[in-house]
C-alpha positions in Angstrom: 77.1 109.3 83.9 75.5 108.6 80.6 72.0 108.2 80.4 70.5 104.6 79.9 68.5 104.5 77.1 65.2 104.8 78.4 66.0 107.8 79.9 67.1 109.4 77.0 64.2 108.2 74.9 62.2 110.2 77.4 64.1 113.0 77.5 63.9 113.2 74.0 60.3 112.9 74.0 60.1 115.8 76.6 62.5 117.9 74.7 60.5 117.7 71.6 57.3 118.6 72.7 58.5 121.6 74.1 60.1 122.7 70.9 57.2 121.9 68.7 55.0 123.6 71.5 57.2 127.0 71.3 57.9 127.1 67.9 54.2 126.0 67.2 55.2 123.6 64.4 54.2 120.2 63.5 55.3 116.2 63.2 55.0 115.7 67.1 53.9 112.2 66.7 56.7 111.6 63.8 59.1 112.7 66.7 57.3 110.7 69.5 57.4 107.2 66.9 61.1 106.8 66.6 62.0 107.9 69.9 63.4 104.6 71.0 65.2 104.0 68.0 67.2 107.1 67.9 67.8 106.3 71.9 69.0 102.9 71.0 71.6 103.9 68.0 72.5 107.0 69.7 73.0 105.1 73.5 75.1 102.7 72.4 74.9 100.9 68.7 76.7 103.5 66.8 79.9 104.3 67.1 80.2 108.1 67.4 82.0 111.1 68.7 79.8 114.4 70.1 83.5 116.1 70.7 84.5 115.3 67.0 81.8 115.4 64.8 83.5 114.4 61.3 85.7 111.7 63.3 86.6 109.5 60.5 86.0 106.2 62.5 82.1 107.3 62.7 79.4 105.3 61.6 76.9 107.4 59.7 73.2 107.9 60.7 70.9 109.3 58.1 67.5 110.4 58.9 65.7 110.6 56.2 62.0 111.5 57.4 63.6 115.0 58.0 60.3 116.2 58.8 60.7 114.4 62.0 63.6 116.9 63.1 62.6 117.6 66.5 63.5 115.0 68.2 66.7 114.2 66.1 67.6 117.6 67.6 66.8 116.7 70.8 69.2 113.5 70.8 72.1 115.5 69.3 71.8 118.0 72.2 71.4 115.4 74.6 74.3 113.4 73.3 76.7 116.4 73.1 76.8 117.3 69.7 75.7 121.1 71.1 74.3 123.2 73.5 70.8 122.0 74.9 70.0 125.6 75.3 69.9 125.9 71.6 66.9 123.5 71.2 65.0 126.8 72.4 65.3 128.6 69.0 64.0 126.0 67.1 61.6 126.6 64.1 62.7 130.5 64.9 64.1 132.7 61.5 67.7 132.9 61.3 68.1 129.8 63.7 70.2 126.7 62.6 67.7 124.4 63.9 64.8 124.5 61.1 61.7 122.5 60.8 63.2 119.9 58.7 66.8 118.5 59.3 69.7 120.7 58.2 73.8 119.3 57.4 74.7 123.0 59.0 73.7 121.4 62.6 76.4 119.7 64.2 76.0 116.2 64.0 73.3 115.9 61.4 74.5 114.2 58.1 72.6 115.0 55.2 69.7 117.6 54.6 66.2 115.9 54.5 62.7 116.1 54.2 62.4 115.8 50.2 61.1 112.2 50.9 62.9 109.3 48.9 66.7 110.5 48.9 68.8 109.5 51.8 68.5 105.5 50.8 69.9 106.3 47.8 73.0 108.2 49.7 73.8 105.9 52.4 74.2 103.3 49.2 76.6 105.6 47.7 78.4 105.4 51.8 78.0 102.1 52.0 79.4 101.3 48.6 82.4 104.0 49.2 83.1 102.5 52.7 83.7 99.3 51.2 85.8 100.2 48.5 87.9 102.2 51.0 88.3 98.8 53.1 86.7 101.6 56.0 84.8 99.0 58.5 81.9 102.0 59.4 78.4 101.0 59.4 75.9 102.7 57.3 72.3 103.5 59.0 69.1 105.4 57.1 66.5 105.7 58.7 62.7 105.5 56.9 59.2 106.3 57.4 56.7 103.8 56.2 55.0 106.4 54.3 57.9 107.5 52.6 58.0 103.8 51.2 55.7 104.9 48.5 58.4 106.8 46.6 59.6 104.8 43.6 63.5 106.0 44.9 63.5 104.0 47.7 62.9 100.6 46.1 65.6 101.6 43.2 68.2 102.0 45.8 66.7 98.9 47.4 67.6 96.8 44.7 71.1 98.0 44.3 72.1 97.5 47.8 70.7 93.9 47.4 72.4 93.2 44.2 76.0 95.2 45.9 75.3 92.4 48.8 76.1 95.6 50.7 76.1 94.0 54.2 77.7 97.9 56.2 74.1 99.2 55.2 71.1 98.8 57.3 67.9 100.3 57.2 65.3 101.0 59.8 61.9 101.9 59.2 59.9 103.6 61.2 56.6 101.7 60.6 54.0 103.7 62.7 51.1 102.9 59.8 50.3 106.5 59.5 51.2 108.9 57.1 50.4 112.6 55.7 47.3 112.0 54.3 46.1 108.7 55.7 46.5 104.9 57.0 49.4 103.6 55.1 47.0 100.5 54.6 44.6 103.1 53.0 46.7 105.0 50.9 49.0 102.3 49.5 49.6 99.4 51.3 53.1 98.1 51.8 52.7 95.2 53.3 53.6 92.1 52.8 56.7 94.2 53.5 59.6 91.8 55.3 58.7 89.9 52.2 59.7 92.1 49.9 62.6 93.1 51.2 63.4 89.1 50.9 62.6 89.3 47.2 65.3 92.0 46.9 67.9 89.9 48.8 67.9 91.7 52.3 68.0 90.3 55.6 64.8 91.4 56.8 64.1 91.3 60.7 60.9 92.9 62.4 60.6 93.6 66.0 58.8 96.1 68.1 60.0 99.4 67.5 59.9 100.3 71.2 61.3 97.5 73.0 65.0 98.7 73.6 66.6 95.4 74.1 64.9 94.0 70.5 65.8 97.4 69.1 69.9 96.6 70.6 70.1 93.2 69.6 68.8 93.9 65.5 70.6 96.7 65.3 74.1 95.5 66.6 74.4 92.4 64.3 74.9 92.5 60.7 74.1 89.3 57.9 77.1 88.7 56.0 76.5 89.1 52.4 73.4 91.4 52.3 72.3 94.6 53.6 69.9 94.5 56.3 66.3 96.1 57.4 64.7 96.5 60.6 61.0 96.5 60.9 60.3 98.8 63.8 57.2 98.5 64.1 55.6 101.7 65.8 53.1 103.8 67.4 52.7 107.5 66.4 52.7 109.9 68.7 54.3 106.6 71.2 54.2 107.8 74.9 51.1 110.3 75.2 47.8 108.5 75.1 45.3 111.4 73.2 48.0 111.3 70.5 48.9 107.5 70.1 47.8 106.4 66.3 46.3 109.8 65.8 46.5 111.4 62.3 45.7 114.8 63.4 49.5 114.9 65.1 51.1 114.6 62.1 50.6 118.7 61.8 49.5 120.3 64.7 51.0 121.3 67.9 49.9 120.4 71.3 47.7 123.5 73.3 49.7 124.3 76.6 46.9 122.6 78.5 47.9 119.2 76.7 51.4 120.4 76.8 51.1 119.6 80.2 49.3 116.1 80.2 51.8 115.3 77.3 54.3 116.0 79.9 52.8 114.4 82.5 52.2 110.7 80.5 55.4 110.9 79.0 57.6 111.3 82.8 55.0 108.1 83.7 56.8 105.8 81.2 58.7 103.0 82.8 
């Protein structure tokens, strides 16, 4: 039986701190922030095949916070795309599974990590789709940080001005990024506005409610591409690391390992 959502987003969550704790690498609270959302699209929104990978009928997920790869890893394994045993070479030389996300790994779309670049692709998709009279949905998938990058708002204004309504957007608005607050280091708000300005649909909702998450996500508005404000708690599940910068880079010691563990199987 599948799992429901929640219990994917924890599993997930579990998954990924063991990877980032064995392969001592970083972005555990990227991973932990958009747990729920990859649960969501993965659980039920998208339309995908783990047996057929390049089905032709697939909508298209792109991730572009790559840096977050972890957990996308985690919910390709968990959703059939490969072996779950092969989440234990992550971050290891000469492993598929690297510390940003790779097209070689079954199920994963596009390379990314270079901040500022998959927006611009799933326009291209979204625009090709259309052309082709192909009815697939086009997701990309943002961190707020990431928002800074002049790239983004470029392909934001062509998808407006293409009215390309098979494109949506989530952010992953956690208010943290690399080097600070996003409030600090540029603010972005007010953001649902201008998204407005650039004739999107905007909707916000919290970015860990599952049935907000299922009902933005599954609707589209006719005549213009659409953006879900997730709003978003780094490191979302374990306590020491909710809105904490420092777990943007490090990983967890195996004595919070455990506690990590611990808080995360105590979600509801």
């Amino acid at each position: 039986m599948p799992l429901s959502t929640r219990d994917l987003a924890r599993s997930i969550r579990l998954r990924s701190l063991h990877m980032v704790y064995q392969a001592k690498a970083s972005h555990i609270g990227s991973c932990l922030s958009m747990a729920d959302i990859l649960a969501v699209l993965y659980g039920g929104v998208t339309h995908h095949d783990p047996l057929r990978p390049d089905w032709p009928e697939r909508d298209i997920l792109l991730v572009s916070k790559g840096h977050a790869a972890a957990i996308v890893y985690a919910v390709l394994a968990e959703t059939g795309y490969f072996d779950p045993a092969m989440l234990a070479t992550y971050g290891q030389n000469g492993s598929l599974l690297q510390g940003h996300l790779s097209h070689h790994v079954p199920g994963v779309e596009l390379s990314t990590g270079s901040l500022g670049h998959a927006l611009s692709v799933g326009c291209g998709l979204a625009m090709a789709a259309r052309r082709d009279g192909h009815k697939r949905r086009i997701f990309v998938i943002v961190s707020d940080g990431e928002l800074d990058e002049g790239s983004n708002w470029e392909a934001i204004l062509f998808a407006g001005h293409h009215a390309l309504d098979n494109l949506t957007v989530i952010i992953d608005y956690n208010k943290i990024q690399s080097f600070g607050s996003v409030k600090d280091v540029l603010d972005l708000e007010p953001m649902a506005d201008k998204w407005k300005a650039f004739r999107w649909h905007a909707e916000e909702v919290d970015g860990h409610d599952h049935a907000a998450l299922t009902r933005s996500l599954s609707g589209r508005a006719a005549g213009m591409p659409g953006v879900v404000i997730a709003h978003t708690v780094k490191g979302k599940g374990v306590p020491f690391m909710e809105g904490k910068l420092e777990w943007h880079y490090k990983p967890p010691s195996s004595e919070l390992l455990q506690q990590a563990i611990a808080d995360i199987e105590a979600m509801p």
